[in-house]
Backbone bond lengths (Angstrom), bond angles and torsions (degrees), N, CA, C in turn:
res aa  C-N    CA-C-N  psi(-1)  N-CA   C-N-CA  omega(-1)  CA-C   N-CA-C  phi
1 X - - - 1.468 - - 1.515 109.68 -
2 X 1.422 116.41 130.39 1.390 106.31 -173.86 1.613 104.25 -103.26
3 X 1.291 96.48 152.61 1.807 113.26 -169.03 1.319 95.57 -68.11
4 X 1.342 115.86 160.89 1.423 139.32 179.37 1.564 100.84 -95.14
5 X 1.519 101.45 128.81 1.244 111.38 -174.41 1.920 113.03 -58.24
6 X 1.294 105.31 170.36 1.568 124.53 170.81 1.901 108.97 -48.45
7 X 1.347 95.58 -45.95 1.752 103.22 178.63 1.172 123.44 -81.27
8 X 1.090 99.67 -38.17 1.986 113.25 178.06 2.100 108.00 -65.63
9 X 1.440 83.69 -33.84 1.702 93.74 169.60 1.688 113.60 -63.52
10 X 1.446 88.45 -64.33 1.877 89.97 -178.40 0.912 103.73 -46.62
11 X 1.588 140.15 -47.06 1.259 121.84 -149.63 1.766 118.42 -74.37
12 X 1.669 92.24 -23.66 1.346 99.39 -175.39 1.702 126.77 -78.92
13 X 2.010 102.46 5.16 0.808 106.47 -179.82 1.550 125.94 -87.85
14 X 1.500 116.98 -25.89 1.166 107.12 -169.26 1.680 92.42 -91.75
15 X 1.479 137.07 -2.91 1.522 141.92 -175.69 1.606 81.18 -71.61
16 X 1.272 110.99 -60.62 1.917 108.07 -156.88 1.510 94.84 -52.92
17 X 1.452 122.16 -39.90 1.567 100.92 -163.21 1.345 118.52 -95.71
18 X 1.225 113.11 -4.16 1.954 124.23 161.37 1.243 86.64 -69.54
19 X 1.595 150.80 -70.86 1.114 135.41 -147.40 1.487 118.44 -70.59
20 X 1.521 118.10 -6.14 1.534 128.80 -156.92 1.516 77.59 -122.03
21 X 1.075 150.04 -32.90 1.626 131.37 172.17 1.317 121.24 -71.59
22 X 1.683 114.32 -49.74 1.581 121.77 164.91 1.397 104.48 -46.14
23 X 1.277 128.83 -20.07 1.627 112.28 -158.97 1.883 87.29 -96.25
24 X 1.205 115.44 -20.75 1.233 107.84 -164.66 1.135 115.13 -97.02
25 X 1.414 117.07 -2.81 1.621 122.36 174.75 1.328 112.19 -89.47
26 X 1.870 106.29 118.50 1.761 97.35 166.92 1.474 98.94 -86.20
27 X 1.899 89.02 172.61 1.465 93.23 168.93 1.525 95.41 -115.09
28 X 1.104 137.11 41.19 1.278 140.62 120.87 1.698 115.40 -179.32
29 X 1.039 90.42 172.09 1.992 105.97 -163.13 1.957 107.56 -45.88
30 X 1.118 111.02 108.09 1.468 103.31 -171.87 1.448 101.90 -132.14
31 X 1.541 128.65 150.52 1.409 137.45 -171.08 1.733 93.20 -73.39
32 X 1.364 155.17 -42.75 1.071 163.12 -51.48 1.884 102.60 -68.68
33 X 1.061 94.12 66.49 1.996 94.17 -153.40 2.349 90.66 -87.26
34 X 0.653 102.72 130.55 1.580 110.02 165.87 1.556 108.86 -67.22
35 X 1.626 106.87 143.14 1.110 103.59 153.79 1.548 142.19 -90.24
36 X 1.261 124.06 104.64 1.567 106.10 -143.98 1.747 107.22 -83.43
37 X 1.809 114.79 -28.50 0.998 109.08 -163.42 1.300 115.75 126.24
38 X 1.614 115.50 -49.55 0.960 137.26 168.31 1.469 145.49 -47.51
39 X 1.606 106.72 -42.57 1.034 117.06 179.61 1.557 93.59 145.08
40 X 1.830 124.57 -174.38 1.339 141.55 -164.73 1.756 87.11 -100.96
41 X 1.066 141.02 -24.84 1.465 127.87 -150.93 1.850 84.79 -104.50
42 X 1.497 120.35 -26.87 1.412 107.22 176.19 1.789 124.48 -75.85
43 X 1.714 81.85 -39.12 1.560 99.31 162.23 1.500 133.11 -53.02
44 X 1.146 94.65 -20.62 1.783 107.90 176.83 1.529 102.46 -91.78
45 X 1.074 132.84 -38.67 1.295 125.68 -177.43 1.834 116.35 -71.81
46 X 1.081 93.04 -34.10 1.707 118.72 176.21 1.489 91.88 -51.75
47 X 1.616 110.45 -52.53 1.719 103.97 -156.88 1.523 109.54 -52.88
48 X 1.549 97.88 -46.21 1.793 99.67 -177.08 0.946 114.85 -75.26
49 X 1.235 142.83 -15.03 1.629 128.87 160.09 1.253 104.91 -50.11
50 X 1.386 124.76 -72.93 1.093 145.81 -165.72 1.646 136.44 -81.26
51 X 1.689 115.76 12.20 1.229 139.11 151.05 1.346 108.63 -118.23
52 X 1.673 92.49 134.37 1.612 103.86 175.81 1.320 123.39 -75.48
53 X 1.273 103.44 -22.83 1.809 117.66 -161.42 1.533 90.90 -93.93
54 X 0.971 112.49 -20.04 1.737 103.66 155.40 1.620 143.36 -100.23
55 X 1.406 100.63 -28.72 1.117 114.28 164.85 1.437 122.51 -83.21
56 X 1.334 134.31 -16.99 1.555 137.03 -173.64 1.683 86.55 -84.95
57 X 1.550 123.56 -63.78 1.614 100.18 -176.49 1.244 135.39 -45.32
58 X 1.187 91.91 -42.04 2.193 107.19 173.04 1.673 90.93 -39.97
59 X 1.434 94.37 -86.91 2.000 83.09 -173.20 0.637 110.17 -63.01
60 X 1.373 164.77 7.24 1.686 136.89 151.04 1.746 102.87 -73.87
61 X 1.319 118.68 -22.70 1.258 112.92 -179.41 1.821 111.86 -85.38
62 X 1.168 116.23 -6.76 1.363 136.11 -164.31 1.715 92.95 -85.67
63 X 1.120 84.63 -80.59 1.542 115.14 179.93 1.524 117.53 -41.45
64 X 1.604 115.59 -18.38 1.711 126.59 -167.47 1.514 91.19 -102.06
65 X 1.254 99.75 -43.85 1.578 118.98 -177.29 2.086 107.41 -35.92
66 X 1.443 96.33 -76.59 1.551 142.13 -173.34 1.689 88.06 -39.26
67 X 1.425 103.17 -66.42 1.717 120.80 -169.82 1.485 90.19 -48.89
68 X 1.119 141.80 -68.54 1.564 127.02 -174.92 0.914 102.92 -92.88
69 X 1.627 130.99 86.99 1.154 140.85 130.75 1.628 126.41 73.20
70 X 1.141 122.38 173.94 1.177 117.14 174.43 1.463 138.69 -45.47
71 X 1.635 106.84 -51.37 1.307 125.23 -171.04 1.907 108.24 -67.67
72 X 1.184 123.10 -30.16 1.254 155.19 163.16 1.550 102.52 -58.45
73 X 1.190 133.74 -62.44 1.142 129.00 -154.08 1.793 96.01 -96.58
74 X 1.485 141.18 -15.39 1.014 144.20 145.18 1.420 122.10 -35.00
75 X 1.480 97.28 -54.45 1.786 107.70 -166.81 1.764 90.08 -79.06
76 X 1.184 138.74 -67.42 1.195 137.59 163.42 1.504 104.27 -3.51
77 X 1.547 114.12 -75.92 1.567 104.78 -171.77 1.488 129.13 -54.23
78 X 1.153 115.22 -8.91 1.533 136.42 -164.18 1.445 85.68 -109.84
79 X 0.995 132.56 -79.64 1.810 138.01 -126.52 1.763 78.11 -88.50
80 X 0.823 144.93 -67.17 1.910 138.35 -143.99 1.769 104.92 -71.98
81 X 1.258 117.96 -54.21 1.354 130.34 150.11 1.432 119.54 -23.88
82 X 1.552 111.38 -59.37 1.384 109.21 -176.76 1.612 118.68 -92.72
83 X 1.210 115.13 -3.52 1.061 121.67 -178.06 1.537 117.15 -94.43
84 X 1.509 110.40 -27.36 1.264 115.47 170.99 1.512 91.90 -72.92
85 X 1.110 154.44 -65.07 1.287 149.99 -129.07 1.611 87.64 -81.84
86 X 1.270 139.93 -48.60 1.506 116.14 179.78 1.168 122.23 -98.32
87 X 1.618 131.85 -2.36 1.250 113.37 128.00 1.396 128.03 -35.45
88 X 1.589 111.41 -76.36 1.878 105.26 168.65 1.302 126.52 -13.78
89 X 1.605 107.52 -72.89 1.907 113.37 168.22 1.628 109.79 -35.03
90 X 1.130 111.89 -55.76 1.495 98.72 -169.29 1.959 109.27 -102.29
91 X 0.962 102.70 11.96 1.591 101.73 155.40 1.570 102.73 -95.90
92 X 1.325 125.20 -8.09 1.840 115.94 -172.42 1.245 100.36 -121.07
93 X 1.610 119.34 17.46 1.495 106.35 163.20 1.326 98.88 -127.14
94 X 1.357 138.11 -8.77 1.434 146.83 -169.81 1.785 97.13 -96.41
95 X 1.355 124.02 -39.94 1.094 105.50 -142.96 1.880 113.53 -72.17
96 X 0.903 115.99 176.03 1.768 135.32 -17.07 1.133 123.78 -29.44
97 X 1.435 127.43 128.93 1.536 127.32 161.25 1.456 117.23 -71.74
98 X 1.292 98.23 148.99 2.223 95.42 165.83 1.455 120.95 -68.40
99 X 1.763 100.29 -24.44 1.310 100.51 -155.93 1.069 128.35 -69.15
100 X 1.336 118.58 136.03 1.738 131.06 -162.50 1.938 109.36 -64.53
101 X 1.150 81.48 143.37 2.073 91.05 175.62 1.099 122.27 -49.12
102 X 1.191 110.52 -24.24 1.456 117.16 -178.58 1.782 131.55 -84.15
103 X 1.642 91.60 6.31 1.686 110.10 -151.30 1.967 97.67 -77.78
104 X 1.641 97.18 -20.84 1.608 104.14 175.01 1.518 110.11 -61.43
105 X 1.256 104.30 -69.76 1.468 129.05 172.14 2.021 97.61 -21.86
106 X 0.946 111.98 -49.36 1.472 118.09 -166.65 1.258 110.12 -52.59
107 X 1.862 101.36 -62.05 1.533 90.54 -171.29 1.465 105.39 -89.23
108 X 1.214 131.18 27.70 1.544 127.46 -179.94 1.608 79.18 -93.81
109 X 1.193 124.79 -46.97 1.408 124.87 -162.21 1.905 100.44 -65.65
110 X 0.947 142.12 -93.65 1.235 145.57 79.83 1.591 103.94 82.38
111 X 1.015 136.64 -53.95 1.337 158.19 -172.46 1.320 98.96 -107.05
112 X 1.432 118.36 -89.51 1.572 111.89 173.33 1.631 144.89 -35.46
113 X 1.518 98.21 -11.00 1.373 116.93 -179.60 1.503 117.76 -64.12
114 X 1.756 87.15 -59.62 1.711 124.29 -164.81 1.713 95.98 -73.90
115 X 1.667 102.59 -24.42 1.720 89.20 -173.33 1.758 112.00 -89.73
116 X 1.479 104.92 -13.05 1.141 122.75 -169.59 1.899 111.42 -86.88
117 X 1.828 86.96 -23.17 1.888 97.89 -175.14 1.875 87.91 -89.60
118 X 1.097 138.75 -12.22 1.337 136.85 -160.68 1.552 114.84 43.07
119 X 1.970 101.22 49.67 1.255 120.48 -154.58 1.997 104.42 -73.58
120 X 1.292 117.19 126.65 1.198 120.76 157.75 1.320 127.34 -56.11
121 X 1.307 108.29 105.05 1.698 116.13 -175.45 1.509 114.31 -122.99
122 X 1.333 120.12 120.85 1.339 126.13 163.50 1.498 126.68 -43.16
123 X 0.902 124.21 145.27 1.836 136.06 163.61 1.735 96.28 -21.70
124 X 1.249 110.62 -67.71 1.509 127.99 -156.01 2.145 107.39 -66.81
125 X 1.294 104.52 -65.89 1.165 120.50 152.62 1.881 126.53 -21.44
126 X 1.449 99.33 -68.52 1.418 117.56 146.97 1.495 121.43 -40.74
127 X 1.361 116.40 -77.88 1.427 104.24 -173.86 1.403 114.31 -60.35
128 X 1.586 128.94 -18.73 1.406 124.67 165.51 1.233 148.92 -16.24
129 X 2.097 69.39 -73.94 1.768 106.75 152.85 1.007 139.79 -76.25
130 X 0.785 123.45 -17.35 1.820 130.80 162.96 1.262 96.58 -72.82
131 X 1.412 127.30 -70.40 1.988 119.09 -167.16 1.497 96.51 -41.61
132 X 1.452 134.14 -32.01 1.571 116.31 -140.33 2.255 75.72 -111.96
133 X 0.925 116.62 -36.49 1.623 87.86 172.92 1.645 109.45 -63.18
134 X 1.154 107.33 -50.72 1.881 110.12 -178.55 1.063 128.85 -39.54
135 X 1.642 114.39 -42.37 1.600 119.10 176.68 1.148 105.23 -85.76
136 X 1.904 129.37 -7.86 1.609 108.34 -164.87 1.703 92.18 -83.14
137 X 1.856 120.46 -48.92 0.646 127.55 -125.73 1.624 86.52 -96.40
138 X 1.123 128.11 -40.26 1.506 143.56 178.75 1.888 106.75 -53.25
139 X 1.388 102.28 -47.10 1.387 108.29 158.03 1.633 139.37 -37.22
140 X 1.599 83.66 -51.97 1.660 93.77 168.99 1.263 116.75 -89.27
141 X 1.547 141.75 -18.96 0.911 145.99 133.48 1.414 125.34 -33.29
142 X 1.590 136.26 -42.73 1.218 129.06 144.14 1.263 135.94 -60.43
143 X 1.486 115.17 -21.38 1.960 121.38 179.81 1.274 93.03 -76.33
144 X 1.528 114.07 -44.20 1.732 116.42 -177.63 1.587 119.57 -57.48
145 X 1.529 132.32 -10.03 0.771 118.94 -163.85 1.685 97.68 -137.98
146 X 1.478 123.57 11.86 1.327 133.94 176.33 1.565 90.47 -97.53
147 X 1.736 115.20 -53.35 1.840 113.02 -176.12 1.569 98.36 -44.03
148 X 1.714 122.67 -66.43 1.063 111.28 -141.09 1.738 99.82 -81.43
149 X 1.175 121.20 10.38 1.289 121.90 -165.55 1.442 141.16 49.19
150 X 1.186 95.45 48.34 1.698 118.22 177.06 1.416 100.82 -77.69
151 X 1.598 94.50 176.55 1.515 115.36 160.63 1.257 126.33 -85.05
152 X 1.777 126.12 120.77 1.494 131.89 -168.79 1.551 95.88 -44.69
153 X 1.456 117.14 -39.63 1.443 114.56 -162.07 1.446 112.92 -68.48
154 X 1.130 115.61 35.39 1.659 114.40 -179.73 1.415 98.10 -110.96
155 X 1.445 119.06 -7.90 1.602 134.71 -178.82 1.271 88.78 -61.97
156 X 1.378 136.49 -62.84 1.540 133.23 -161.48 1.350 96.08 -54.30
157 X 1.273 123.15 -68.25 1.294 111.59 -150.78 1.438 108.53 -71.73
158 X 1.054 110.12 2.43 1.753 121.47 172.29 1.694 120.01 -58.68
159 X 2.127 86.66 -59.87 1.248 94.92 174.69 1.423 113.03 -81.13
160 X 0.892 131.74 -14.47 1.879 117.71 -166.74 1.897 87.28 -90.75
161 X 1.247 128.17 -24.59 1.420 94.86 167.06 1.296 122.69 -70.99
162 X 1.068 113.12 -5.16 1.834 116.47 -170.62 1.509 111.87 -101.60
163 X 1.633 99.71 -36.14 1.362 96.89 168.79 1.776 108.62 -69.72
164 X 1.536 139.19 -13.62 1.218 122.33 -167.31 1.933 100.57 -99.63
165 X 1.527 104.35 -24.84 1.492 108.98 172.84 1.261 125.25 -55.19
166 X 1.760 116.62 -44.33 1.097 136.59 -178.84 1.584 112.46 -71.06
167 X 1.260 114.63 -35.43 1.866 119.92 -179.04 1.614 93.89 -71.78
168 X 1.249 136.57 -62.16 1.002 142.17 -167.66 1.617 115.43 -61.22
169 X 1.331 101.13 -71.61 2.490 96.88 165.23 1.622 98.98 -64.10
170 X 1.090 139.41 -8.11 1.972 100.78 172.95 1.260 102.00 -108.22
171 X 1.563 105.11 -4.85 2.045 94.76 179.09 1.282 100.02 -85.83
172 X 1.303 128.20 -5.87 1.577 117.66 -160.45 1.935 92.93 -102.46
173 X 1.759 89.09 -48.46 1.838 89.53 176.05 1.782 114.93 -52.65
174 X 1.309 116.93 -30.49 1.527 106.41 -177.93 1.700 126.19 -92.24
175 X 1.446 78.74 1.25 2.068 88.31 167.72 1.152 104.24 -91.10
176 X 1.674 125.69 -31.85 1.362 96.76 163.78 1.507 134.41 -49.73
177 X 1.628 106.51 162.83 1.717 117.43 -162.29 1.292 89.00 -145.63
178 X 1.338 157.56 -47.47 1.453 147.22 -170.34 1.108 105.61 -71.14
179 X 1.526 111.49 143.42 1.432 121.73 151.64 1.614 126.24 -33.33
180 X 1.719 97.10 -49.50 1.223 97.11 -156.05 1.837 104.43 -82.29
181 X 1.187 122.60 -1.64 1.451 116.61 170.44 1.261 110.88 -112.55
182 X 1.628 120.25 20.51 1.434 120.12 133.48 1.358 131.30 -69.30
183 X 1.587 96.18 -28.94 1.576 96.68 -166.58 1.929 109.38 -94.83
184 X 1.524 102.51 -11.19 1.219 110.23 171.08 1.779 120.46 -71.62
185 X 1.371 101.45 -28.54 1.266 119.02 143.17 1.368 156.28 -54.99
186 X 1.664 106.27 -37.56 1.100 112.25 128.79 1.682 162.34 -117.83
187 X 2.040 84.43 39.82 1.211 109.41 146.15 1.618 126.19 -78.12
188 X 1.351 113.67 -36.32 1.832 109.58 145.52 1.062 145.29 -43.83
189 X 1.052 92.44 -27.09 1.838 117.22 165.39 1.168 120.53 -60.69
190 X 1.543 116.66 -63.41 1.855 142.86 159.07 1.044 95.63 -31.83
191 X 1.728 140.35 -56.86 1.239 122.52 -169.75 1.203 122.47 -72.82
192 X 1.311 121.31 -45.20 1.958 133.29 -172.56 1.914 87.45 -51.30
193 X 1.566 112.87 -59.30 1.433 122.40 -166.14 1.732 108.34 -40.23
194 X 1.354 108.04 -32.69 1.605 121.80 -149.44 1.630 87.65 -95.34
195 X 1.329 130.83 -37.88 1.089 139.00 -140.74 1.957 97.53 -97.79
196 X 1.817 97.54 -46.89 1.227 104.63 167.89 1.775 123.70 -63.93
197 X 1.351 123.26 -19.67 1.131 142.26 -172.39 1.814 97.06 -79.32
198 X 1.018 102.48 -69.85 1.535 111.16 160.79 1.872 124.15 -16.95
199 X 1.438 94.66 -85.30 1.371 124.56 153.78 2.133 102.34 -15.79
200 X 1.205 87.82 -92.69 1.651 104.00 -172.56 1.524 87.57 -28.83
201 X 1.839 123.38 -80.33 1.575 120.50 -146.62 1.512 86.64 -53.04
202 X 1.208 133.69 -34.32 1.317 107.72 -162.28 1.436 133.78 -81.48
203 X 1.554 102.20 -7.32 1.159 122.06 -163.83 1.378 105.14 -102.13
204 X 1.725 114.85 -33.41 1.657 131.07 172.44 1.194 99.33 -58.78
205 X 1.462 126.38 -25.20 1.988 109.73 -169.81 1.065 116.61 -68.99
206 X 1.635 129.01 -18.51 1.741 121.38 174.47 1.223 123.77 -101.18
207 X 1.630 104.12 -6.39 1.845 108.01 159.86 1.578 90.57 -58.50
């Protein structure tokens, strides 16, 4: 089988990430939670496997976490976990939310930047950002699941997948010691950034 040329590659790069942004744009606020069978606390865990617009921030927040160190990636496991879970509560008793379509796009932008600058962030700084992704995104995750009329209790299983994602990508990001699997790291970064950039133009066309 012969390899695909140098050009045929590039080209397929900016196709893969139009196709990974369209997939990530709703056209409005939805729980997208699976039904597993199980119960609302399995169904919630299901969601983050299986949504991007939720699961790509977790690791970019994992991963930003990890990049500054331990003490950083501690407060991360605590603060993003709990913050999605009371955002949720009060996105599933408030909703409808105001918040604009584009509010994903933000912290894809937002997240990917800082992971992409291999930005130095304090304890304090850190937990900031994590509370303010948790309640945006946990928020819409609760309006999404008051419309379709689920059970709030799928919030738990929301957060305990995020709290087990986040222990696992920032404990692994802060054992790294080479340069070069920093920068592979924040070559992941480059992508969420590229993907969020995406996101935004696409989302700015119906303002």
């Amino acid at each position: 089988m012969r390899a695909r040329s140098p050009l045929r590659r590039s080209r397929l790069v900016p196709f893969s990430l139009c196709a990974i942004a369209a997939a990530l744009i709703p056209s409005r606020v939805e729980a997208h939670l699976v039904t597993t069978g199980l119960g609302p606390v399995y169904d919630g865990i299901s969601h983050v496997l299986v949504s991007p617009e939720d699961l790509v921030p977790v690791i970019a927040a994992a991963l930003l976490a990890g990049l500054n160190g331990a003490a950083c990636a501690r407060r991360a496991l605590f603060v993003l976990p709990a913050a999605w879970l009371a955002g949720g509560m009060a996105g599933f008793l408030i909703a409808p939310l105001p918040l604009p379509g584009i509010a994903t796009s933000a912290s894809f932008l937002v997240l990917g930047v800082l992971t992409a600058a291999d930005r130095r962030m304090g304890p304090a700084a850190l937990t900031a950002l994590a509370g303010v992704v948790g309640v945006v995104h946990g928020a819409l995750n609760g309006a999404g699941i008051a419309d379709a009329q689920r059970e709030p209790l799928g919030l738990a299983g929301i957060a305990a997948a995020i709290f087990v994602l986040v222990a696992l990508i920032a404990a692994f990001v802060v054992s790294l010691r080479s340069g070069a699997a920093r920068v592979v790291i924040r070559v992941i970064g480059s992508w969420i950034t590229a993907i969020g950039l995406l996101m935004l133009g696409w989302g700015l066309r119906g303002v």
